[in-house]
N, C-alpha and C positions, 0 to 999 in steps of 0.2 A: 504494500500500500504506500503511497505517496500521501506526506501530512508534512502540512506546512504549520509552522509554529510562530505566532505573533509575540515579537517581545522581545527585551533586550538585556534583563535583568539574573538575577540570581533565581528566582522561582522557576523563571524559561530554563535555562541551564539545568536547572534539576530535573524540569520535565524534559528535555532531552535525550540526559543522560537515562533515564528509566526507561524512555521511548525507546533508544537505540538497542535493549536490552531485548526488546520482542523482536521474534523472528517474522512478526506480517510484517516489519518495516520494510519495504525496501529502498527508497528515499525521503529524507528528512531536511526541509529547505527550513530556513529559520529567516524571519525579517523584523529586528536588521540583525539580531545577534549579537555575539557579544565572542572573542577571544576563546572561551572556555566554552561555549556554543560550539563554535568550530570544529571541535574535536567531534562534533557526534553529527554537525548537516552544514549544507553547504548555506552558507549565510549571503542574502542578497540586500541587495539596498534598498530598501521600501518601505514607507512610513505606514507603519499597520491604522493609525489615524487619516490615509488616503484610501478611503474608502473604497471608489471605484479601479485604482490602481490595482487593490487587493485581491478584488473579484476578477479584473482581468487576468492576473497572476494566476488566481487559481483554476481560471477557464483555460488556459493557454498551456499549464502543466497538467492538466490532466490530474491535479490533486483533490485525493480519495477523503479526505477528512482535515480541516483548519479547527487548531488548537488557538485559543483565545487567550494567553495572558494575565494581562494590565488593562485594568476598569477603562483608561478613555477609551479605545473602540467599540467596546462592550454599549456604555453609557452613548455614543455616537449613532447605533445602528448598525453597525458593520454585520454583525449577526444575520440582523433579518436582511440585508442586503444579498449576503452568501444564500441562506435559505432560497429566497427568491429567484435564486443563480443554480440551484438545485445541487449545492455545496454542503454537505454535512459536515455540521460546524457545531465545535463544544464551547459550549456559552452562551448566555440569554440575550433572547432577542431585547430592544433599546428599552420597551417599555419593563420588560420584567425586570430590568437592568437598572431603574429607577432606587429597588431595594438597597443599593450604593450610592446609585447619583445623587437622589434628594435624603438627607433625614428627616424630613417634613413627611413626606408623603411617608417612611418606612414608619415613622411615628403615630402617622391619623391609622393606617392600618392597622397598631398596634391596639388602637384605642378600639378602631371597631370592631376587631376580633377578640377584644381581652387579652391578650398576652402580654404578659406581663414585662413592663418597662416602665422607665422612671416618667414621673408627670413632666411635663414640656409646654412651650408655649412657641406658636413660628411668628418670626416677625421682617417686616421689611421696611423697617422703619425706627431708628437709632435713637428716636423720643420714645417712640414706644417702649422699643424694649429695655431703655433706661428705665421709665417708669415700672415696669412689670417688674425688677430684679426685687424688688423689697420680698415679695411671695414666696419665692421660692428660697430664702435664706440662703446661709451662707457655709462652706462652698457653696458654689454653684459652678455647674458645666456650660460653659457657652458656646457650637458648634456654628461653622460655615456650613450651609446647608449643602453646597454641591462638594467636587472633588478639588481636595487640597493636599494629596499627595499623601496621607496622614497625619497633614500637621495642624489641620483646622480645626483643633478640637481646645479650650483654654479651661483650667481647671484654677477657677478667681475665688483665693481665701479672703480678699475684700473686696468692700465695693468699689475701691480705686482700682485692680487691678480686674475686676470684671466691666467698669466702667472703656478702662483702657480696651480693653479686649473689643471691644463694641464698635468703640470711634475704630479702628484699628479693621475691622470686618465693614464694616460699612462703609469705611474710607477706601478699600481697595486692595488690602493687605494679601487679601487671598483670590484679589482676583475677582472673576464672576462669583466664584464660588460661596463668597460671600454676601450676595445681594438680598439675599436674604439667611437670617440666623435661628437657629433655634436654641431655647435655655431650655434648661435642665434642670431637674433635683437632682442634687447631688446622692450616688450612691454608696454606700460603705459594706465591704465585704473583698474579696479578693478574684480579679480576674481570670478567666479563661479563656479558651476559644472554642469550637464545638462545629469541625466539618460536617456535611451531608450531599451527599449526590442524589438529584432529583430530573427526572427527563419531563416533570410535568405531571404525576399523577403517581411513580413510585415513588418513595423516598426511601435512602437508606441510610445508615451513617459511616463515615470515613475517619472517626479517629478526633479525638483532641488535641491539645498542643497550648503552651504557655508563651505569649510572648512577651519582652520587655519592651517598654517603650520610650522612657526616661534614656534620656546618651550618655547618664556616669552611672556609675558603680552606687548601690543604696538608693536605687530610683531617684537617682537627684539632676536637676536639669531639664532642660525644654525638651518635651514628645518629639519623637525622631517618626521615623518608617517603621523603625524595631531594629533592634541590637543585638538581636536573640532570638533563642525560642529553643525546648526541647517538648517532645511529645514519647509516649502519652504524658496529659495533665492528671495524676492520679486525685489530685482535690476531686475532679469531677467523675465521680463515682459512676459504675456500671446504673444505680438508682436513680444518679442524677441525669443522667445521661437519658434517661428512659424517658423521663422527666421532663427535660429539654425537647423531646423528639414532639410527646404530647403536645404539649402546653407552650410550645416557643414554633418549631420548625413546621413538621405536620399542619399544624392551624396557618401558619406563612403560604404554604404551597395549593392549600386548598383555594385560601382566599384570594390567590394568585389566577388560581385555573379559573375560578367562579366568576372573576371578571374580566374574564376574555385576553390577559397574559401570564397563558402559564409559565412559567419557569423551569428551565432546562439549562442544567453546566452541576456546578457545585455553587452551592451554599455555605457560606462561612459566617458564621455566628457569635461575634464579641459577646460575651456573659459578663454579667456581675453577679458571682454567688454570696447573694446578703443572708441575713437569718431568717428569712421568710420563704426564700428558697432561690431559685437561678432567676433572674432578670436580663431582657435585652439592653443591651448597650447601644450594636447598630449590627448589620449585615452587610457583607462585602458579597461581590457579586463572583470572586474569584477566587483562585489559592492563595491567601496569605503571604506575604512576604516577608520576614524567613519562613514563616510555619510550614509555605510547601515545602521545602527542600526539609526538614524533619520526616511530614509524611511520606516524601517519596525513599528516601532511606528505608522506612518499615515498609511498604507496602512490598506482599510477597506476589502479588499476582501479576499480570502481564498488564501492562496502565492503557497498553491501545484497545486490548479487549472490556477494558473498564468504559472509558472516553466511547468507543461507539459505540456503546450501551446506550450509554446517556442520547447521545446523538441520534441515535437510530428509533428512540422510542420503546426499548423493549429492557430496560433495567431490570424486571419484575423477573425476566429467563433467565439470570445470570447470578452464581453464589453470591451471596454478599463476601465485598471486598477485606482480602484477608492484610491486619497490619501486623508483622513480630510483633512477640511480647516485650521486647526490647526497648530501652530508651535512645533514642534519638536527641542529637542536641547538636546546635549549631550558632558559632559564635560570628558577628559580624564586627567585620573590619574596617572603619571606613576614614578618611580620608579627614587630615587636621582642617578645622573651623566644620566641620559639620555639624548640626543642622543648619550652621551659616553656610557661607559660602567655602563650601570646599574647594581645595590644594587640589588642583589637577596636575597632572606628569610626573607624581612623583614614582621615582624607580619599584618595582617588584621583583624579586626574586626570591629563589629559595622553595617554591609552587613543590618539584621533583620530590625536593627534601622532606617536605612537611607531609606528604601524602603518602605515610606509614601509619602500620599499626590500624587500618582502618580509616582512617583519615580521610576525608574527600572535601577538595576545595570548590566549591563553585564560584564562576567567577558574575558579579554583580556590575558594578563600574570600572570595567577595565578596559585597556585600547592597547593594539599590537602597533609599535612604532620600529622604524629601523632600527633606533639603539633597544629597544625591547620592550616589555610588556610596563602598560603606567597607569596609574590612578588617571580614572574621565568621569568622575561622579563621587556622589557623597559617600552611599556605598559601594565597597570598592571587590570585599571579597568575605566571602561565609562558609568559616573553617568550621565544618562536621565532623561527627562520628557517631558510630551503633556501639553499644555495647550491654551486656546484660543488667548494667544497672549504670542509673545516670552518675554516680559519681566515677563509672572509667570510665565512659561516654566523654565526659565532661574533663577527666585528666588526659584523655588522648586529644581533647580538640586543645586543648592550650597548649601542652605539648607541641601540637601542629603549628599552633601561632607561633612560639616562642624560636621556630623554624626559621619562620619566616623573613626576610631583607626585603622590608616594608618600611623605612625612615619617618615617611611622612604619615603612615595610619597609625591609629589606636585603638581599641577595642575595649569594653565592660567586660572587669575580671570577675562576675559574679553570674555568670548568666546560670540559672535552676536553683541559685541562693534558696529561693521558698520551698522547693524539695527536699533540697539538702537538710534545709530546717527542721524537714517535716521528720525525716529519718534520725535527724540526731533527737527530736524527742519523743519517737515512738518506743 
C-alpha cells in the first residue's frame, strides 16, 4: 500500500517509524518530513495546509491511505476534501475536527450532553469577559478558543495576571485564535490523557499516557507543547478508564454522529481526575505530541491494519488494539529560549551513540544541512524508551540524552516524577 503521511514533527516520525514496521507498506511518502522521517519515506515538499496540492499529490501517486498528523489540516478540511477525492484518509472531517478547533463549541456540547467539564463562559469581547472573571474565582483558566499550538491556555492566580491574559488574547497574542476566549473554573486534581479510536459509530480505547507541560523541572514555567510524556498513566485506573469511555468519550461520538459529523481518526482526551471523579479539560483531534510517540513504542499490533480500520468504516471487525504492558516514556529536547523564540542551527550529534539499550530518538525540529544535522524549531528531539517499569524506561532515556552533542538544547530532568512518586509511597 502506498500512504502518505502529513506532518513534520516528532509524532509523524513515530508514526512512521511503526508504519515502516508493517509489511502492507510498500511506499511511504511523508510531506514535508523531517530528517528522522527520512529514514522510513521519501519526504516531499508540500504544505499538508495546501489543500488542493495535497489531493493532487495523492491523485497522481496512486496513494492507498493519507495519515493526518497536526490539527491545522484536520481543522482546515483537508479531510473531507481527500474523502470527496475518494482518498481514504485517517482523521476527521473539518466539522468533526471542531472538537480541537473551537473550545467553545467542545464546551456547549459538553453542557448539552452532560459530561462532565469544568463550568465556562465564551466571550468575544475583552469588557465582557473582564467583567465575568469575578464568578468564576480564583484561579481561573483563560483559553484562546481556536489553535494556539498548545500555548493558549493561561492559568491566572490573580486578577492582574488573568486580567493581562485577556488584553493579551484579545489584543492579538494568539493570533485568530484568540478572537474569541473562553474562562474556566479552575480544576484541582491531577492530569491525564485518555486515547480512543472511533471510525464514527465504534469506539475503542488506545491507551493512556501522562504529559508534562510546564518547560522546567517541578512544573515551573510557561505551558510549552509538552516536554514529556510516559504511558500507560496508571493514576487512570482500568475503572476509571471505563468511566471515561461512559461518561466523557462514548457520549462525545454519539452526539457527534447525531448531528450529522461523525467523527473518525483518534480521539484524545485531556482529563482532570478531581475527587468527584474524571472531568474534560479539552479534546485534540489527533495523536498527542509526545504522547504519540509513547503509544506507538507499546502498540504491538501492525498501526496500518489499525489506521484502515478506522478509515474504512469497519473498527467493530478488528481485535481491539493490543499496547505492552510496558512503560513507555519519552523525554523532549528542545532548543535554548523555548517556549520563546528558539536557537535554530544549533549543532546535533551523538543521535548513533544515544540509540542503545532501547533507546529511540525521534526527530521533532531538526534540518539536514551540509555541515550536518541542526536544531529548526522549538522542539528539537524526543529521546524514548520501553522498559518493564518506568523507572528503567526512564534511566535509559536520560542515559540516551546524556549521549547526546546537543550545546544548545535542554531538557526536564523529571519527566514520570508523579509515578515515580506514586511507587516510592506505595
Amino acid at each position: 500500500m502506498i500512504i502518505l503521511l502529513l506532518g513534520s514533527g516528532g509524532r509523524e516520525h513515530a508514526l512512521a517509524w511503526k508504519m515502516a514496521q508493517s509489511p502492507r507498506l510498500t511506499k511511504l511518502f511523508a510531506a514535508p518530513g523531517n530528517p528522522g522521517i527520512a529514514e522510513h519515506a521519501e519526504c516531499i515538499d508540500l504544505d499538508p495546509t495546501h489543500i488542493e496540492s495535497v489531493v493532487a499529490f495523492a491523485r497522481d501517486e496512486n496513494v492507498g491511505l493519507v495519515v493526518i498528523g497536526p490539527e491545522a489540516p484536520l481543522v482546515a478540511g483537508l479531510a473531507d476534501r481527500l474523502r470527496e477525492d475518494g482518498v481514504l484518509t485517517f482523521g476527521p472531517d473539518r466539522a468533526a475536527a471542531q472538537l480541537e478547533g473551537s473550545k467553545g463549541f467542545t464546551k456547549d456540547l459538553c453542557a448539552r450532553e452532560n459530561i462532565p467539564t469544568a463550568g465556562y463562559g465564551r466571550f468575544t469581547d475583552l469588557a465582557a469577559a473582564q467583567g465575568a472573571l469575578d464568578r468564576f474565582g480564583l484561579p481561573v483558566v483563560i483559553k484562546a478558543d481556536g489553535l494556539a499550538a498548545g500555548k493558549g491556555v493561561v492559568i491566572a492566580q490573580n486578577r492582574a495576571e488573568a486580567d493581562a491574559a485577556l488584553v493579551d488574547m484579545f489584543g492579538g497574542g494568539f493570533g485568530s485564535a484568540g478572537a474569541e476566549v473562553v474562562i474556566e473554573q479552575f480544576l484541582t486534581g491531577e492530569e491525564a490523557s485518555f486515547f480512543a479510536l472511533t471510525d464514527g459509530t465504534t469506539v475503542v480505547p488506545f491507551g493512556s499516557a501522562q504529559d508534562h507541560k510546564r518547560v522546567g523541572d517541578d512544573d515551573t514555567g510557561p505551558n510549552t507543547g509538552g516536554m514529556g510524556a510516559y504511558s500507560p498513566a496508571t493514576i487512570l485506573t482500568p475503572a476509571l478508564e471505563a468511566q471515561v469511555m461512559a461518561e466523557i468519550v462514548e457520549p462525545t461520538v454519539r452526539a457527534m454522529a447525531a448531528a450529522g459529523m461523525p467523527y473518525s481518526g483518534v480521539l484524545y482526551a485531556g482529563l482532570m481526575l478531581t475527587p468527584t471523579g474524571p472531568q474534560l479539560i479539552e479534546y485534540n483531534a489527533r495523536f498527542g505530541d509526545p504522547e504519540c510517540q509513547v503509544l506507538m513504542m507499546r502498540l504491538e499490533d501492525d498501526l496500518i491494519d489499525v489506521l484502515l480500520a478506522v478509515a474504512e468504516g469497519r473498527l467493530a471487525e478488528i481485535a481491539r488494539p493490543r499496547l505492552a504492558p510496558q512503560t513507555a516514556l519519552t523525554v523532549v529536547m528542545a532548543a535554548r529560549g523555548y517556549p520563546g523564540t528558539p536557537e535554530k542551527g544549533g549543532a546535533i550529534n551523538g543521535i548513533a551513540a544515544a540509540e542503545h539499550e532501547g533507546a529511540k530518538i525521534f526527530h521533532a525540529g531538526t534540518a539536514q544541512t551540509a555541515s550536518g544535522l541542526v536544531a529548526n524549531g522549538g522542539r528539537v528531539l524526543n529521546v524514548s524508551a520501553m522498559a518493564p517499569t518506568i523507572g528503567e524506561a526512564r534511566q535509559i532515556a536520560y542515559d540516551a540524552v546524556d549521549r547526546l552533542d546537543f550545546a544548545s538544547g535542554f531538557c526536564r530532568r523529571d519527566i514520570g516524577w508523579r509515578e515515580m512518586a506514586r511507587l516510592r509511597n506505595d
